[in-house]
N, C-alpha and C positions, 0 to 999 in steps of 0.2 A: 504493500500500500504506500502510497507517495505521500511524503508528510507534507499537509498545506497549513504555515501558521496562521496563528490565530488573527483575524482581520481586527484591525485597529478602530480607533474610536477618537483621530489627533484635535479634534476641535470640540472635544467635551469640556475638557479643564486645561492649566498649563502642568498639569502630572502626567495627562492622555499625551498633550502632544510635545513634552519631554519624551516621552516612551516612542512615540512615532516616529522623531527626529534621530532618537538613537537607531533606531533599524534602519532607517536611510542611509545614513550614512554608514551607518556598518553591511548592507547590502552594494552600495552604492563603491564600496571598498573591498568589496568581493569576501568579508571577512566570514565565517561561522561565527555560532555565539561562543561556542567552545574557542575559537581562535581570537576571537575579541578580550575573551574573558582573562585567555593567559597574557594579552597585552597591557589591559587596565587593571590587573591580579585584584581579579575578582573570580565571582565562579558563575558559571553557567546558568544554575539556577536563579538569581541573583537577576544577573540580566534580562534575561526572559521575564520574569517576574516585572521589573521595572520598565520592558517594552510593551505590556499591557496594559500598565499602571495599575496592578495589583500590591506595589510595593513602592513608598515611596525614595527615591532614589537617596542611596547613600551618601551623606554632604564629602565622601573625598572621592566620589564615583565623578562629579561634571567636571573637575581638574584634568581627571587623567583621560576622560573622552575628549577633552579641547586639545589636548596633546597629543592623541592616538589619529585624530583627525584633521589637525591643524584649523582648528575653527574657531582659534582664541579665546572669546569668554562666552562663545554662542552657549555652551552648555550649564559655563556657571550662571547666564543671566537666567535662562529657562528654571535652573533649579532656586532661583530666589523670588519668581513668580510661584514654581509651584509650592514652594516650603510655607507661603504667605496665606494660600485659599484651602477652602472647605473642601474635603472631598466631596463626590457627589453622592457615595452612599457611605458616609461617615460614620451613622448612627451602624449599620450592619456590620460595619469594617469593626468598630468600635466591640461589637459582640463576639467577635470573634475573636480578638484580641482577650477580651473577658474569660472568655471560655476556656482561654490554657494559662492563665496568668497563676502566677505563683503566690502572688500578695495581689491585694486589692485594698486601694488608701483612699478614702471620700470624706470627705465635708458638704455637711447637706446644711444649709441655708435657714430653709423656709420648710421642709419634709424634711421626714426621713428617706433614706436611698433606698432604692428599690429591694435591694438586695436585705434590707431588715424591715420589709415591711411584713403586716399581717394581713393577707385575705381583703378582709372586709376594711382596711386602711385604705390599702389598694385599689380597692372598689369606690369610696369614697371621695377619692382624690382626685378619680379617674372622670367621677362624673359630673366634678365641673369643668370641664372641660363639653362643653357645650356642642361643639360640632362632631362630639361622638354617641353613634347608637347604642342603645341599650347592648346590643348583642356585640357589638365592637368596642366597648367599655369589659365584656366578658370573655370577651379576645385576647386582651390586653390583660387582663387579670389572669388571666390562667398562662401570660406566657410569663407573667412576672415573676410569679412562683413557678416556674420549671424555672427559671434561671438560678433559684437557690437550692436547688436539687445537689448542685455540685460540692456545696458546704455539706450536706449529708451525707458525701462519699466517703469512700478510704483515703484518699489521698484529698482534703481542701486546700483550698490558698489561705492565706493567712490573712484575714478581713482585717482593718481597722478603720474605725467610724472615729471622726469628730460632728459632733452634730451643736449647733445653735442652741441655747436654753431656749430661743422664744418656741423653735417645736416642741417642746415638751409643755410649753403651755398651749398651744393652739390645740383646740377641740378638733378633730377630726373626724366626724363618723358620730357623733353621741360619745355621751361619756365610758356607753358598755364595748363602744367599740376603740376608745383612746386606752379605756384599761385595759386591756386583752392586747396593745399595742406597746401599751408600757412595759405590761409583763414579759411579753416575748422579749424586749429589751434586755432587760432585764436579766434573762438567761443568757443574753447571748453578749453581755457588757464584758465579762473578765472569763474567757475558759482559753484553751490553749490553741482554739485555732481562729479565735472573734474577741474584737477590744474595744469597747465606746468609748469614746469623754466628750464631755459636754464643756462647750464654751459658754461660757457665764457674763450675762450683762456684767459683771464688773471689771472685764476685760478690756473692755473698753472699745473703739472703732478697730477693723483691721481689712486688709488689703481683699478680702474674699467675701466680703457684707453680702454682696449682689449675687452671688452666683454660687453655682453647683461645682467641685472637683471631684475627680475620679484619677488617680494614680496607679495603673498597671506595670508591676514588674513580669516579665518573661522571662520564660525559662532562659534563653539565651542573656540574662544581667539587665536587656535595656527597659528604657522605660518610656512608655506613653500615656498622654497626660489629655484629660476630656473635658473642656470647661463649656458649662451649661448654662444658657441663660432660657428669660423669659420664653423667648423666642427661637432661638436655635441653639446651636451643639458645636463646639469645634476641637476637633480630635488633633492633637500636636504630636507628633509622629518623629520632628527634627530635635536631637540631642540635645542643643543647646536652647530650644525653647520650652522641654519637657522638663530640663534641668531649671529655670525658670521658675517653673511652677511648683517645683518639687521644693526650692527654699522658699515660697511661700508657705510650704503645707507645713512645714518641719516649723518655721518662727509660732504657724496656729496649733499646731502639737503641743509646741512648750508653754504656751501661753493659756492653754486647756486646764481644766483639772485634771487632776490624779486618776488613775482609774478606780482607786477606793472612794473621792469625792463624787466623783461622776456614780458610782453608784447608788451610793446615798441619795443625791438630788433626784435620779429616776426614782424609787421609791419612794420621795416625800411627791414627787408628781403624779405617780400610782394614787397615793393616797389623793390630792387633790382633784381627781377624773373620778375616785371610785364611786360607781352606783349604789343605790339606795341601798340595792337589796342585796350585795355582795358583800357576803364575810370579808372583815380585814385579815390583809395577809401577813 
């Protein structure tokens, strides 16, 4: 069977038509991707991977293609457009990254992150969100929870939650569904493979007020970093702007509570959601 590669997509994003530029000229140079690869000492798969734009290109990858090809900075300017935008399927890219990550580090805001929610939180959250149907709010909930399946495995990543004091006040769901949200918390604040602390109004402003992070380490050491706003999602893929974010998360680490204060304060928040008719715990 004659292998025909995969047809390109060069005017989707500047990561597409980074990826389609490199095949050009590496076609255009009579090179294989195996004989490209042993000249910019990279590997094969690597390349392939970054002429589909399934990978964002490695920041000492556009040097050594301007050299290989004599194209001067053609490669490095493409890759400082593409290091700059969204991917176009960010949030999916972003899941997948999830799903093999070794540690997972989030600061939630305004909610808790998906990954410590309960059920009917989930459900709650989901439907304010107005331009969703009933049956597509229950799409969304059932995929939220298979996403924490992976914490119940043999092998989980190692979660750490900073979460906002103001969630832990905001009602979510009624009171029977904040404390059944607290509680789960609550288990899942200090064990060996899950850690919360709660950032405390008396911490005063800090650099993440507005917005949602997500810090994925991979098996391979790197890290990418997913900042969430009202409105969209931007997945940081390049070293030096995941590094970025990553001493943002570390100054709201230290500036957290303990993980023994942080539990204490879930439990007096327990107690402040508890319904009427629910034993204290």
């Amino acid at each position: 069977m004659t292998f025909k590669p995969q047809a390109l997509t060069p005017y989707l994003s500047a990561r597409h038509y980074f990826g389609s530029e490199q095949r050009r000229h590496r076609e255009d140079a009579g090179l294989s991707l195996v004989q490209l690869a042993g000249i910019v000492n990279s590997s094969k798969s690597t390349l392939a991977r970054v002429e589909t734009a399934e990978l964002m290109p490695p920041p000492d990858l556009p040097p050594r293609l301007d050299a290989a090809f004599g194209t001067d900075k053609h490669f490095h300017g493409l890759y400082q457009l593409a290091r700059r935008e969204a991917h176009p399927d960010q949030y999916r890219r972003y899941m997948d990254f999830e799903g093999t990550a070794e540690s997972i580090e989030q600061y939630g805001a305004q909610a808790l992150p998906g990954l410590l929610q309960t059920k009917a939180y989930a459900r709650a959250l989901l439907r304010c969100q107005e331009d969703l149907s009933a049956e597509q709010v229950e799409e969304r909930v059932t995929a939220r929870m298979a996403r924490q399946e992976r914490q119940r495995s043999d092998s989980p990543p190692l979660r750490w939650a900073i979460i906002d004091e103001s969630v832990l006040g905001r009602q979510v769901g009624g009171p029977a569904c904040m404390y059944e949200q607290l509680a789960s918390l609550l288990d899942q604040a200090d064990t060996p493979d899950s850690k919360v602390q709660v950032m405390p109004f008396s911490a005063g402003p800090h650099s993440l007020m507005g917005s949602a992070l997500t810090l994925l380490t991979l098996p391979n050491g790197s890290t990418m970093a997913y900042e969430e706003g009202i409105q969209a999602g931007h997945l940081y893929e390049d070293p030096d702007a995941a590094k970025k974010w990553r001493r943002q998360y570390e100054v709201l680490r230290a500036n957290a509570l303990t993980l023994p204060e942080s539990v204490k304060l879930i439990r007096k928040a327990m107690e402040d959601h508890q319904p009427c008719d629910t034993p204290p715990s």
